[in-house]
C-alpha positions in Angstrom: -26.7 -42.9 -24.6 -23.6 -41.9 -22.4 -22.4 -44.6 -20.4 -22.8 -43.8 -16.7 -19.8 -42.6 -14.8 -18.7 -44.9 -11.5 -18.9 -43.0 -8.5 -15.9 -41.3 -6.9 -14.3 -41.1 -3.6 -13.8 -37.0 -3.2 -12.4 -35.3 0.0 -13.6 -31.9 0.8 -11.0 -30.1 3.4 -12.6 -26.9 5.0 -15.6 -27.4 3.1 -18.1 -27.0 5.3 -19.3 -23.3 4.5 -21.0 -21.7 2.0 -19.0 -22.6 -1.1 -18.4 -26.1 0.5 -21.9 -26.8 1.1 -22.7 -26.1 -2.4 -19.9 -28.3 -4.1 -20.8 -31.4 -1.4 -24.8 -31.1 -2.9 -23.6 -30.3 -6.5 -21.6 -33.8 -6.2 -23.5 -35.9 -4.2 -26.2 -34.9 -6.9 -23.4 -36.6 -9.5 -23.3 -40.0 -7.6 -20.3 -39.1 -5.8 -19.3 -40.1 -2.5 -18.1 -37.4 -0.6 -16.1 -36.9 2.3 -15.8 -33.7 4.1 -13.0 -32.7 6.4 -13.3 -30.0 9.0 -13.0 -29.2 12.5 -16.1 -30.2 13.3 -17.6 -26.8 14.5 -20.6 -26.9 11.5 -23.4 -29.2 10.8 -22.4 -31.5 8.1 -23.9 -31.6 4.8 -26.5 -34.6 4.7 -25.1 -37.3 3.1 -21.4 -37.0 3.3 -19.0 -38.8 5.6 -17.8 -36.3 8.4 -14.4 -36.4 9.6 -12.7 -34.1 12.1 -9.0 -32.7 12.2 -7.6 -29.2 12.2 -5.2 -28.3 9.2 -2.6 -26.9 11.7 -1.9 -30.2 13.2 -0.8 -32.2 10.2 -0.8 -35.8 12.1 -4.4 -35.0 13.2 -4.8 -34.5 9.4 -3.2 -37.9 8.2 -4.8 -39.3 11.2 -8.2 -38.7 9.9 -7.4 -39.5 6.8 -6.3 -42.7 7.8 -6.0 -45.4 4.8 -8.8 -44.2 2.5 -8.0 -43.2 -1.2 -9.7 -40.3 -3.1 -9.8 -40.1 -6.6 -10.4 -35.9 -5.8 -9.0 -33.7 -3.1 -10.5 -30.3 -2.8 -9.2 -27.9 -0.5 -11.3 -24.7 0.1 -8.6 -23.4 3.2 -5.5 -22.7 1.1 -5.2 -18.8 2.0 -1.2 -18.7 1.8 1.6 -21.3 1.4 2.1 -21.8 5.3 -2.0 -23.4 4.7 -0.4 -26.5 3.0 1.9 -28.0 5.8 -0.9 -30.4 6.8 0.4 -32.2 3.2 3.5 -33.2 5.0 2.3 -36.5 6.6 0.1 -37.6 3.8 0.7 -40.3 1.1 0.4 -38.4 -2.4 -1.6 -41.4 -3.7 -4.2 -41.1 -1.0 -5.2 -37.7 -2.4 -6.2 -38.6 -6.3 -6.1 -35.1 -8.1 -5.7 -32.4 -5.3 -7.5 -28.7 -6.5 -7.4 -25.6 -4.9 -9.8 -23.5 -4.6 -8.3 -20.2 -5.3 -9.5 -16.8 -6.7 -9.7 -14.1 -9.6 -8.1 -12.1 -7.2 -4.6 -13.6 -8.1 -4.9 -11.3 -11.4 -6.0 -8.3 -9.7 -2.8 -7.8 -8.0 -0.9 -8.6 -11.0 0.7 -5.0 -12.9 -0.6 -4.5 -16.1 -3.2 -7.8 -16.5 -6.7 -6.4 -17.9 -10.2 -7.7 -18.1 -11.3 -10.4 -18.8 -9.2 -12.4 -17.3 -7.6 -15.7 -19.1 -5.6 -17.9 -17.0 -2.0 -16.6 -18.3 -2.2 -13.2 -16.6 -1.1 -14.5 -13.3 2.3 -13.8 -15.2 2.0 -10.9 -14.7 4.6 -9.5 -12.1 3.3 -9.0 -8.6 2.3 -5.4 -7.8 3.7 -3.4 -5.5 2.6 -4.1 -2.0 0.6 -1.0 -0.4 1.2 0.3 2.6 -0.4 -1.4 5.7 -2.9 1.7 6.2 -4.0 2.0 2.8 -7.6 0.7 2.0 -6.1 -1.6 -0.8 -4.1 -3.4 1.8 -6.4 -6.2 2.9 -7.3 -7.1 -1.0 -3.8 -6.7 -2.1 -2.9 -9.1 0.8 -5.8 -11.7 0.0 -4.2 -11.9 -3.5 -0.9 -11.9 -3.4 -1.2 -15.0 -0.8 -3.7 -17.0 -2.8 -0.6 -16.8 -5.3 2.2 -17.9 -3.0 -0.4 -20.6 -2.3 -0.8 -21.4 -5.8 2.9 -21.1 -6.5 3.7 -23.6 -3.1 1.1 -26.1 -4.5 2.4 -26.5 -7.9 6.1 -27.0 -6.3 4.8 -29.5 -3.6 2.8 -31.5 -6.3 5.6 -31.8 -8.6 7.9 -32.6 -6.2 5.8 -35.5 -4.6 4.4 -36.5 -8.1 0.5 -35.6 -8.1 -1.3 -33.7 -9.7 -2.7 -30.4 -8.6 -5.0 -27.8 -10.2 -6.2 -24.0 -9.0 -9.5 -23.6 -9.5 -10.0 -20.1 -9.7 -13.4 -18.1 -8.9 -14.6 -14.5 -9.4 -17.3 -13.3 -7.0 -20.0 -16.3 -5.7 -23.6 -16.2 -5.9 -25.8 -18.8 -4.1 -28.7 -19.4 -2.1 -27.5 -19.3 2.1 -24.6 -16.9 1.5 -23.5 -15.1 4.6 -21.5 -12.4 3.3 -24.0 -10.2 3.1 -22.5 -8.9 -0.2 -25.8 -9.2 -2.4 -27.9 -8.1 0.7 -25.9 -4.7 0.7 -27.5 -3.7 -2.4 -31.0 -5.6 -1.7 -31.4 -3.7 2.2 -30.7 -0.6 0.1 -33.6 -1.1 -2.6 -36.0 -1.8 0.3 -35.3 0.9 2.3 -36.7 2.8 -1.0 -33.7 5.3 -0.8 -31.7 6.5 -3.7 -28.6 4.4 -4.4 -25.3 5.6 -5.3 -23.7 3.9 -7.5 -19.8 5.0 -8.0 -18.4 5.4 -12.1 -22.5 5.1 -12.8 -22.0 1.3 -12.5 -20.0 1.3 -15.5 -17.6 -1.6 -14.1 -17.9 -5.0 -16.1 -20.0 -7.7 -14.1 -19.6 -11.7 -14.1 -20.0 -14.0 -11.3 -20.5 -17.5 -10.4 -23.6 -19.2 -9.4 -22.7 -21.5 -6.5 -24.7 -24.4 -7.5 -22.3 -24.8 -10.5 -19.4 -25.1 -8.3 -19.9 -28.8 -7.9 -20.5 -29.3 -11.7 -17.1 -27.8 -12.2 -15.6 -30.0 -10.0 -17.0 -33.2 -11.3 -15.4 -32.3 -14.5 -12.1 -32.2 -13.0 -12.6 -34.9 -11.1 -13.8 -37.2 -14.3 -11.5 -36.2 -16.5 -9.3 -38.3 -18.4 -6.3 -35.8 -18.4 -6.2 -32.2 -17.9 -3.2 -30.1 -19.9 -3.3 -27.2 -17.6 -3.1 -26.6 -14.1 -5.6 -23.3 -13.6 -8.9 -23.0 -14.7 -11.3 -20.0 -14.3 -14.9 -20.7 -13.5 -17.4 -18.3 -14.1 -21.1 -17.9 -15.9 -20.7 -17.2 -19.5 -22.8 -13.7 -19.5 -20.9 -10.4 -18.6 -22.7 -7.1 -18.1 -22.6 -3.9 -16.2 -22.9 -3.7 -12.5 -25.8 -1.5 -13.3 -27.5 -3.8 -15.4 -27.0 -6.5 -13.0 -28.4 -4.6 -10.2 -31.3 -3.5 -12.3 -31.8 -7.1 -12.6 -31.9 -7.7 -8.4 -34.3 -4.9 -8.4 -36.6 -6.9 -11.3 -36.2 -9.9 -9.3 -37.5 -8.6 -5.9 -40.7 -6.7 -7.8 -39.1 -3.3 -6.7 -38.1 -0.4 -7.9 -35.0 1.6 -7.2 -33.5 4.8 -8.2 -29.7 5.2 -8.8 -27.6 8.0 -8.9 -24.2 8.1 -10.4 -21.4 9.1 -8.5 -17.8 9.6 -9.0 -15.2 7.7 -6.3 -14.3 11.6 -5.7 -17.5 12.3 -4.6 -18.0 9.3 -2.4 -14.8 9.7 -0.5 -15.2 13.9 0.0 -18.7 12.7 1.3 -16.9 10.5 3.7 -17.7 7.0 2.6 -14.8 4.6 3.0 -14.0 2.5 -0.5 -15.6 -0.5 0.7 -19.2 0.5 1.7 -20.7 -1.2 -1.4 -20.1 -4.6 -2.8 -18.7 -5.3 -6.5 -18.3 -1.4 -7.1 -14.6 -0.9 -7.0 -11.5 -2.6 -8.5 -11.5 -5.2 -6.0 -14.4 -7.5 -8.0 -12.4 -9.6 -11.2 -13.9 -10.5 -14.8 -12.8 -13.6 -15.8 -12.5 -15.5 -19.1 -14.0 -19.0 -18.6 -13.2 -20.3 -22.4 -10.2 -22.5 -21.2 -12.9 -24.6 -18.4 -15.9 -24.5 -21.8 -13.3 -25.7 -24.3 -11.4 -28.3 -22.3 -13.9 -29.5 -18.9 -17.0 -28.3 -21.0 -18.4 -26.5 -18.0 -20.6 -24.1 -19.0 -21.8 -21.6 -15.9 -25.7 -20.5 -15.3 -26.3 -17.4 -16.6 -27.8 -14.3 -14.6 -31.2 -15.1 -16.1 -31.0 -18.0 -15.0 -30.0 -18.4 -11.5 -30.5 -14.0 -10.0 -34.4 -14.9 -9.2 -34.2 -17.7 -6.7 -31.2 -16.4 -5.2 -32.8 -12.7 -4.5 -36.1 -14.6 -3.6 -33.9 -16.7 -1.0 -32.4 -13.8 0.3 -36.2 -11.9 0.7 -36.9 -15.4 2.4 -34.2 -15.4 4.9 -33.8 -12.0 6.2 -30.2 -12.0 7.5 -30.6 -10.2 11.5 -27.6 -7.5 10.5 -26.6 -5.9 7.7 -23.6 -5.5 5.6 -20.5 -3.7 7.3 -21.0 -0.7 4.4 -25.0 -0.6 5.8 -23.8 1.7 8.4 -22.9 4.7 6.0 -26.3 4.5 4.7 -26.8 8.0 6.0 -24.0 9.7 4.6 -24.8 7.8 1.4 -28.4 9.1 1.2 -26.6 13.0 2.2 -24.7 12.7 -0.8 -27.5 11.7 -2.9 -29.6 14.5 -1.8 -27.1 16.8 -2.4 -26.3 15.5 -6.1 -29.7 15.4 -6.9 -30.4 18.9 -6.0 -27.3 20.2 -7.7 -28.3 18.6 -11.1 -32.0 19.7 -10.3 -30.4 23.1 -10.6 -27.7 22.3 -13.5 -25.4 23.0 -11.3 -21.9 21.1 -10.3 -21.0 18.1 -8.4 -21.0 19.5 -4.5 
């Protein structure tokens, strides 16, 4: 029998949404004691220790982190370098191991990188910025900070002698997710509409179930060394969009009809690039065998996890809809017109 593992002092800074509230359960669940710093504006999780600064004032921050020592420091706000100034007034040792949660994203605005993703393509030179109008903009931006944050933390950490690790996460499924990102696709097979779905779906699909989030951070935070300082989390299964959307479908007892689409189509229909979840570029694949061969965290696969998460969603009704909801109608025109022009063997419109 494996001996038990002694609990452990853990800080959680901006963890008090959805991805927070998942890794504070996932590690009280371990034994853990956890701490969970934030400006105060959310309901705590039961069971951890609330404590109340805003990263912008870094005394406030080493104020309310007074004298206590952590044996893991997770911070879920690191957006851009500027994000880590609140490290300025606090004691290195007071932090244990400090891990960033960062994204997949840092490979998608690399030139050249393809799926899936191992942690080594982030050496991949930085692509060119867009242009501030262009669609891509707000991604490429999202990205390309989460790197100079990245890049800052490494640089702080070995110059203050700590250690620091980028924990880096594709898409998130969970239970009590606001984004409204899976509820796109679920309002969509209830309204009993066709679906579009751009490139047929073709694009590879792997996520990560939230409730493993905490798992993988109780790995990091009990282990005896660590050689690298990224790891990719994500489930071990990878399939089509398609298939995975066939799957929410299954799991809600409905059925739904897609039709395939080309990007062309969608935009001469007047649909802007973002008005469905995980179908463009914008979604990455990673390669979790670095986290399974050296934390031995091993993600929930679809099977496993989809059901209760699209029964939670059914559950909890969210009172809007996704952002992309509102081209439903020009969605539904450009499926009415594809499905009469292949009725009739002819071309796309």
């Amino acid at each position: 029998m494996a001996a038990a593992v002694a609990p452990l002092h853990i800080l959680l800074v901006g963890g008090s949404g959805f991805l927070g509230g998942h890794a504070a359960r996932g590690l009280l669940s371990q034994g853990h004691r956890v701490h969970l710093l934030s400006r105060g504006q959310r309901r705590p999780v039961p069971g951890t220790v609330a404590l109340t600064a805003d990263r912008r004032d870094a005394a406030g921050m080493a104020a309310a982190i007074g004298g206590r020592r952590f044996d893991l420091t997770v911070d879920f706000g690191l957006f851009d370098a500027s994000d880590l100034d609140w490290l300025a007034g606090v004691a290195p040792a007071s932090l244990g191991r400090l891990v960033m949660i960062s994204s997949g994203q840092v490979y998608l605005v690399g030139a050249g990188a393809t799926p899936p993703y191992a942690e080594e393509d982030d050496r991949h030179a930085l692509m060119p910025e867009p242009p501030p109008d262009h669609p891509d903009h707000g991604q490429w931006s999202y990205g390309a900070g989460k790197r100079r944050a990245e890049q800052a933390l490494q640089a702080i950490a070995e110059q203050r002698g700590f250690a620091a690790i980028a924990l880096r996460l594709p898409t998130v499924q969970g239970e009590e997710d606001s984004s409204l990102r899976l509820w796109a696709w679920l309002e969509r097979i209830l309204d009993g509409g066709a679906v579009i779905l751009p490139d047929g779906g073709r694009r590879q699909a792997r996520y990560l179930y939230a409730g493993d989030l905490g798992h993988g951070l109780g790995r990091i935070a009990t282990a005896p060394a660590l050689r690298h300082t990224a790891y990719n989390l994500s489930q071990p299964d990878v399939m089509s969009l398609r298939e995975f959307l066939e799957r929410v479908a299954h799991a809600a007892g409905l059925g739904v009809r897609f039709l395939d689409a080309t990007w062309e189509d969608c935009r001469v229909a007047g649909l802007e690039p973002g008005f469905l979840p995980y179908a463009g570029h914008w979604a990455s694949v990673l390669d979790p065998a670095r986290a399974e061969s050296e934390l031995a965290f091993v993600g929930t696969r679809t099977a496993d996890y989809l059901p209760r998460i699209v029964r939670w969603h059914l559950e909890h009704r969210p009172a809007k809809s996704h952002e992309g909801y509102a081209q439903r109608a020009r969605e539904l025109e450009l499926a009415a017109r594809l499905s009469a022009a292949r009725a009739i063997g002819g071309p796309h419109p």
